[in-house]
N, C-alpha and C positions, 0 to 999 in steps of 0.2 A: 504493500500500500504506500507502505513512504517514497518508495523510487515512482510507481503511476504520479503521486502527488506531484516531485521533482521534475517529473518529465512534462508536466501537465502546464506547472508553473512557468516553465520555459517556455513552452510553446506560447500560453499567454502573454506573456511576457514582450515576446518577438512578433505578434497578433495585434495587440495592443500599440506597439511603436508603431506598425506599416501601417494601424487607421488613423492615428494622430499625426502621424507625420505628412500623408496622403491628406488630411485635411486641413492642414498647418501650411501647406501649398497650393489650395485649393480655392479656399476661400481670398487669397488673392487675387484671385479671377472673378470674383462678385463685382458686377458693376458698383459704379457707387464710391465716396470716399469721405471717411470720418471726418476727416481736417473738414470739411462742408459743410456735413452734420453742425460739428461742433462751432461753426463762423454761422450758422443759419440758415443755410443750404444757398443752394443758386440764387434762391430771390433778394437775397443781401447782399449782390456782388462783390463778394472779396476778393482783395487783389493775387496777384502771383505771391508778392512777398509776403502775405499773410498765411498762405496757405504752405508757405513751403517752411514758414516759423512755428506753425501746426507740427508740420512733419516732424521739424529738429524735436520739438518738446515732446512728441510723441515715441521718437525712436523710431521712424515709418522713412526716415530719410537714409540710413544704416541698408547693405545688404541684405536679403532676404536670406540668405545662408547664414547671417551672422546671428539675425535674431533669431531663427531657428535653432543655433546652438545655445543661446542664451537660456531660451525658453525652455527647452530641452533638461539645463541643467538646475533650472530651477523649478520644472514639475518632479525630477527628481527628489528634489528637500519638500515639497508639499507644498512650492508656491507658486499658486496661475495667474501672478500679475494681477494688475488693477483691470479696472476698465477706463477705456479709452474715451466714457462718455462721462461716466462720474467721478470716476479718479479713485474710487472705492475695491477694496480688495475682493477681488472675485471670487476667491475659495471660502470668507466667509459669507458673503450675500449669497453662494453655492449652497451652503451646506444646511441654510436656511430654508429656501427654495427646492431642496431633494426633499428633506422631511418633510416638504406639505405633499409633495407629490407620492408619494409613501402613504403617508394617510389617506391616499383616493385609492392608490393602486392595490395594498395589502387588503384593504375591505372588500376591495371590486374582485379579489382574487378570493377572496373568504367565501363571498357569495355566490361566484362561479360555481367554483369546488363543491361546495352545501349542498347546492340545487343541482349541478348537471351532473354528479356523481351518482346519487340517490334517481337522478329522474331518471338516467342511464339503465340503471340496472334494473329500475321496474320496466323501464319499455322492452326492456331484453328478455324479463322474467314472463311477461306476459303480452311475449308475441303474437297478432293475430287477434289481440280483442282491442276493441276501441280506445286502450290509452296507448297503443303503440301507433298508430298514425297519430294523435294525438303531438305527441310528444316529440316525431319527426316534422312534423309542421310548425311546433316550436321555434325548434333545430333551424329548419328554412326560414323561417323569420328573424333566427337572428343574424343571420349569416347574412341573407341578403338585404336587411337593412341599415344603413350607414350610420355611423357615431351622431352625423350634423343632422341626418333627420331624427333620431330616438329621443337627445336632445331638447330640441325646439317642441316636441309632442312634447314628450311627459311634461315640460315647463305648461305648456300651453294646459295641461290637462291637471295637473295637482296643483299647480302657483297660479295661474289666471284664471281660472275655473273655479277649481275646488276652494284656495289659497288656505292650503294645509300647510306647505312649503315654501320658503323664499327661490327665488327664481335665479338668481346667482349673488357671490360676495364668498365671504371666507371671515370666520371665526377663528380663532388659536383656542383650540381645545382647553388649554391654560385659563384663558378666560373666561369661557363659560361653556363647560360641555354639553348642555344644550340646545346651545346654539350651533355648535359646528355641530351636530348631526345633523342637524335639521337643515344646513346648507350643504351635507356632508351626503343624502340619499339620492340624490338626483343623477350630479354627475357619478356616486357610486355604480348605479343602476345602471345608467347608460354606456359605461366603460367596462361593466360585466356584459353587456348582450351578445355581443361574439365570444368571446371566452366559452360563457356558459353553454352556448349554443355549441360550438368546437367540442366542449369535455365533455355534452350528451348525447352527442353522435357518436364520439368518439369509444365512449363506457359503453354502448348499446352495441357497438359493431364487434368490439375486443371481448364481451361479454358472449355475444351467440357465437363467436368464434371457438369459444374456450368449451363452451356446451357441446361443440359437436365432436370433441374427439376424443381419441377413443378411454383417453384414461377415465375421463367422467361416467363412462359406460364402466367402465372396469370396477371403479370405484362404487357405484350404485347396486352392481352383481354383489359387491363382497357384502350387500345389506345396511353401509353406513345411510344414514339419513341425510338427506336432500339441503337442509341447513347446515349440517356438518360440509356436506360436499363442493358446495357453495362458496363457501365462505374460507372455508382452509386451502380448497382447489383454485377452482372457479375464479374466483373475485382476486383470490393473488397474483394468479400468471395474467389475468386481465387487466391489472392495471399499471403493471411494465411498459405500455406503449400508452397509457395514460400520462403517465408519468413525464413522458417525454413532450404530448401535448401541453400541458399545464404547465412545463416550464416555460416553453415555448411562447406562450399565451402570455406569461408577464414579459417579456422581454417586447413581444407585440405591442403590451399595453403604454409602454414607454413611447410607441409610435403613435396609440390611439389617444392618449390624453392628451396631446397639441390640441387636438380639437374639440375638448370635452374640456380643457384650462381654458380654452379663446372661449367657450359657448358658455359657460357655469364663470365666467371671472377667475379662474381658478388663478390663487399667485401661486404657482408651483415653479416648477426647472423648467418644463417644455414653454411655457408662457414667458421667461425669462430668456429663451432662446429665441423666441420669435421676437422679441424687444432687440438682443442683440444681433440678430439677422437684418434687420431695420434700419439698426442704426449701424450697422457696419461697424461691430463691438468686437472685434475680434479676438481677445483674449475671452470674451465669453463665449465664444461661437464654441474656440478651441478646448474650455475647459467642460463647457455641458457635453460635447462629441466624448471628451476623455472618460467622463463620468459614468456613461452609458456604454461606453463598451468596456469597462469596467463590469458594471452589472452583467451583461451581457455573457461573459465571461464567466462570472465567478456564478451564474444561473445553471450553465450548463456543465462546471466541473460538479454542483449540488443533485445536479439529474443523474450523474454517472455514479456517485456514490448513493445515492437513493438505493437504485437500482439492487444494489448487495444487501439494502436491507429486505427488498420483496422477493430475492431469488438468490438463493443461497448459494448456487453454483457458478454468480458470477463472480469472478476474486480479479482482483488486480495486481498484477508485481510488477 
């Protein structure tokens, strides 16, 4: 196990450099330029010499290879620079900004799992009577309908309808836990609907798979009972390739809350990159990119060690 780890680290490690570096090169390609932003944009015609006294202050007038190494050497010690709009350190306005988006994502993932696990295995258990198309038509609904329509409905259907729920904003748990749930169900709900939809197709397909072979016959001959078989058999080797969906599905959600932070207000990290995308913030571009494939990373070494806990024949050296 400790040399998989070793080997595993490295590889991340070398994974990690090629997407921040790739995007460390990249995002100099965005139209657009800060020194602008920061003068007012085009409509305040700043001169040459103003804009290139931007640059000097900013470090934008320096080689691109050089502040590359710079950068380089100081995400190594933990630090990603300020931002080029506020002047404020971006590892901690970071680390601020991940933990709200944590509080939308780990719920949205709570709820997933809850619902399309348990709804899985009923559609599978009782194939052929009316909650198994049921529960696939779920399934298609959530799949094919998008984050920005799910959204604007449930607001439009619990906040301006009903007005059980605030329609968007952000509460700090700290203050009043309350409050943040209740601005907290919304975009929770709407950041679960593919997830959910994903992990009860997924539990219902891995589930009759595992019923039809032959050990589960084998197992029923020798007389054990049908909940014994089920759930010791059945339900273990089926959700090894769940397993792999649900990791999957957060690392997705990272992609789907962009538009579930811009729809609900959410202050999280995806809404703090769309602020730095805007404004041509590039130490924030570079540090939210690094964050997330960070996650990313360390999602799917947790999927491969899972894995040894539901199936004891997988071993790693």
């Amino acid at each position: 196990m400790a040399a998989y780890l070793l080997r595993r680290s490295g590889a991340a490690a070398t994974l990690l450099w090629i997407v921040v570096t790739f995007v460390f090169f990249a995002i100099y390609l965005l139209p657009g330029d800060p020194a602008l932003i920061i003068l007012g944009g085009l409509e305040s015609h700043p001169s040459a010499d103003q804009v290139a006294a931007v640059h000097r202050e900013l470090g934008l007038d320096r080689p691109i290879v050089v502040r590359y190494a710079e950068w380089l050497g100081r995400v190594v010690h933990g630090d990603m620079g300020h931002s080029l709009i506020t002047g404020l350190p971006v590892a901690k306005e970071l680390v601020v900004r991940l933990s709200r988006t944590l509080e939308l994502i780990v719920p949205a993932t709570v709820l997933a799992a809850c619902i399309g696990l348990p709804a899985g295995v009923l559609a599978a258990r009782r194939r052929g009577t009316a909650l198994d198309p049921f529960v696939t038509a779920v399934a298609l609904l959530g799949f094919s309908v998008p984050a920005f329509v799910i959204g604007p409905t449930l607001v439009a259907i619990f906040s301006l309808g009903l007005h059980v729920v605030p329609s968007e904003g952000y509460v700090a748990l700290t203050e009043s836990p309350g409050a943040f749930f209740s601005y907290l169900i919304l975009p929770a709900c709407t950041l679960a609907a593919a997830p959910l939809a994903t992990t009860m197709r997924m539990t219902r397909s891995s589930v009759l798979e595992q019923l039809s072979f032959d050990y589960v016959r084998t197992a029923r001959s020798k007389g054990l009972g049908e909940r014994w078989v089920f759930a010791r058999h059945v339900l273990r080797n089926a959700l090894l390739p769940v397993i792999t969906i649900v990791g999957l599905q957060v690392g997705a959600m990272f992609a789907g809350s962009v538009i579930v932070e811009t729809v609900f207000n959410w202050p999280g990290m995806n809404l703090y990159l769309l602020q730095g995308i805007n404004q041509r913030d590039y130490p924030v571009i570079q540090a939210v990119v690094l964050v997330v494939a960070v996650i990313f990373v360390l999602v799917n070494l947790l999927i491969d060690l899972a894995y040894t806990v539901f199936d004891p024949r997988i071993r790693y050296g």
